[in-house]
N, C-alpha and C positions, 0 to 999 in steps of 0.2 A: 786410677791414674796410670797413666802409662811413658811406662820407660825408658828413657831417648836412650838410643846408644851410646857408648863414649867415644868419646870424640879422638882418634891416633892420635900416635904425640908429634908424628909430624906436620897436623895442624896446627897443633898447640906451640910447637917450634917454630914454625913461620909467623903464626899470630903475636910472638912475643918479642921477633923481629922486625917486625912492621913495625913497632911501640918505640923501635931505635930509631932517632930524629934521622942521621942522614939515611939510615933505607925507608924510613917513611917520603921522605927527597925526593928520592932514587925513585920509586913505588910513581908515585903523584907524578912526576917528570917525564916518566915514562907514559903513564895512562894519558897522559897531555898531548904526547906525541903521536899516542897509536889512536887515540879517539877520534872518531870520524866527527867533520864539521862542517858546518855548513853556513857559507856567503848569507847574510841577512840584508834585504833592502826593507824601508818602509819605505811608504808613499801617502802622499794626502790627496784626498778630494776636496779641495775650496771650494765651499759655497757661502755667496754673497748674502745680502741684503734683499737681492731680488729672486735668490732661488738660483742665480748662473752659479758654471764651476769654470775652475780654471785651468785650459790646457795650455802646453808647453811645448814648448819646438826645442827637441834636444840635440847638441850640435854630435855626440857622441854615438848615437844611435841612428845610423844610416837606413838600416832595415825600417821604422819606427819611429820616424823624426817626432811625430807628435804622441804625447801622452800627459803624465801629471807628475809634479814635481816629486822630487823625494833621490835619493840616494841612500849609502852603505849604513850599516848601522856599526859604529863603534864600538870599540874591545871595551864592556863596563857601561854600555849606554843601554839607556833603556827605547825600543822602536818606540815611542810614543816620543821622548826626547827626540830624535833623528830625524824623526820625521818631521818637527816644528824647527829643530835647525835647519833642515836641507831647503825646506820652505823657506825659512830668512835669507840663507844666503844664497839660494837661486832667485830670487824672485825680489825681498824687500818685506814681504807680509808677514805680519802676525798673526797666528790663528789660534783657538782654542780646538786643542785636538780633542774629539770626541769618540766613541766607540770604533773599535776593529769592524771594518766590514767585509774583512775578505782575506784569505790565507792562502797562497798557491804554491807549489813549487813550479818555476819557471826556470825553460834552457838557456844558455848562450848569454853568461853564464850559468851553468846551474845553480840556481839560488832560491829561497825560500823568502816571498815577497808579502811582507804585511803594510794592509791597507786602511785606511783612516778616514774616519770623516771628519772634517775640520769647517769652523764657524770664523769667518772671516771676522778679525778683531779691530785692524787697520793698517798703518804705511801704506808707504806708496811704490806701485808696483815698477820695480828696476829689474832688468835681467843682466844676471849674472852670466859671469865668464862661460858655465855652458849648457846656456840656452842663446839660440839668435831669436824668436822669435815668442808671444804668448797670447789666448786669447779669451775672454770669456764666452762661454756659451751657455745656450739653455739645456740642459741635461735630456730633452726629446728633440734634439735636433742638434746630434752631435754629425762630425763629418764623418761620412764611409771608410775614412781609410783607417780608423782606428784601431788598434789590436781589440780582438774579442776582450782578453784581460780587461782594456780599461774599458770598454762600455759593460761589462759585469760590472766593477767597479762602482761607476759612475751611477751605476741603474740601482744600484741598493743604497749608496750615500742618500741620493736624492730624493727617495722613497721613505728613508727612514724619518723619525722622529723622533730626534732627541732631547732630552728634558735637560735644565741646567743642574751640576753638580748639586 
């Protein structure tokens, strides 16, 4: 067996200060502050009944007006959750969110963008305050102007095969 060193007592001095509630506070508040973080979006890929998915005209996104729904993900939310709200309240639709198909980090803003495949459950499709415009398509006969992002995207949702829970 071999024999750890011991440990200075000015570890054992700070470790025993740490166990004090407010520098434990202090400690935690701090590391909250200095920890690097990073902006979360999800996104879903809706596909129908017939195999379409659903693009979106966003009025926010001048570079990239078309792509798929979804927005930020909330302090305490899980992307799986976010992504089936952002989905309600852009659009109207219910979906069953199914497997992660895609992880990127993306610039402008720098953010870490997770992607979904989602099974269209029902409602009726309204656009919300920011989108002007939506459309279905067939996932091999998407428009050229797409960002590469979402035709990766798009090209593994629709390829995939998911089983129900």
């Amino acid at each position: 067996m071999v024999e750890a060193p011991s440990v200075p007592f000015w570890k054992r001095t700070v470790a025993r200060c740490i166990s004090w509630p407010f520098v434990g506070w202090a400690l935690r508040g701090g590391m909250w502050l200095a920890a690097p973080r990073h902006r979360v979006g999800a996104i879903v890929v809706v596909i129908d009944g017939r195999g379409r998915t659903l693009l979106v005209e966003h009025l926010f996104h001048p570079e990239e007006p078309w792509g798929l729904p979804g927005g930020w993900v909330g302090r305490g939310e899980s992307p799986r959750s976010a992504a089936r709200r952002e989905l309600l309240e852009e659009t109207g639709l219910d979906v069953e969110i199914g497997p992660m198909v895609h992880l990127e980090r993306v610039p402008r803003p720098w953010h870490l963008n997770i992607a979904f495949a989602g099974r269209l459950l029902g409602g009726e499709l309204r656009l919300g305050a920011e989108l002007s415009d939506a459309a279905w398509v067939d996932p091999d006969h998407l428009p050229q102007d797409l960002s590469p992002l979402v035709r990766r995207v798009v090209a593994v949702a629709a390829a995939l095969k998911w089983e129900d829970p």
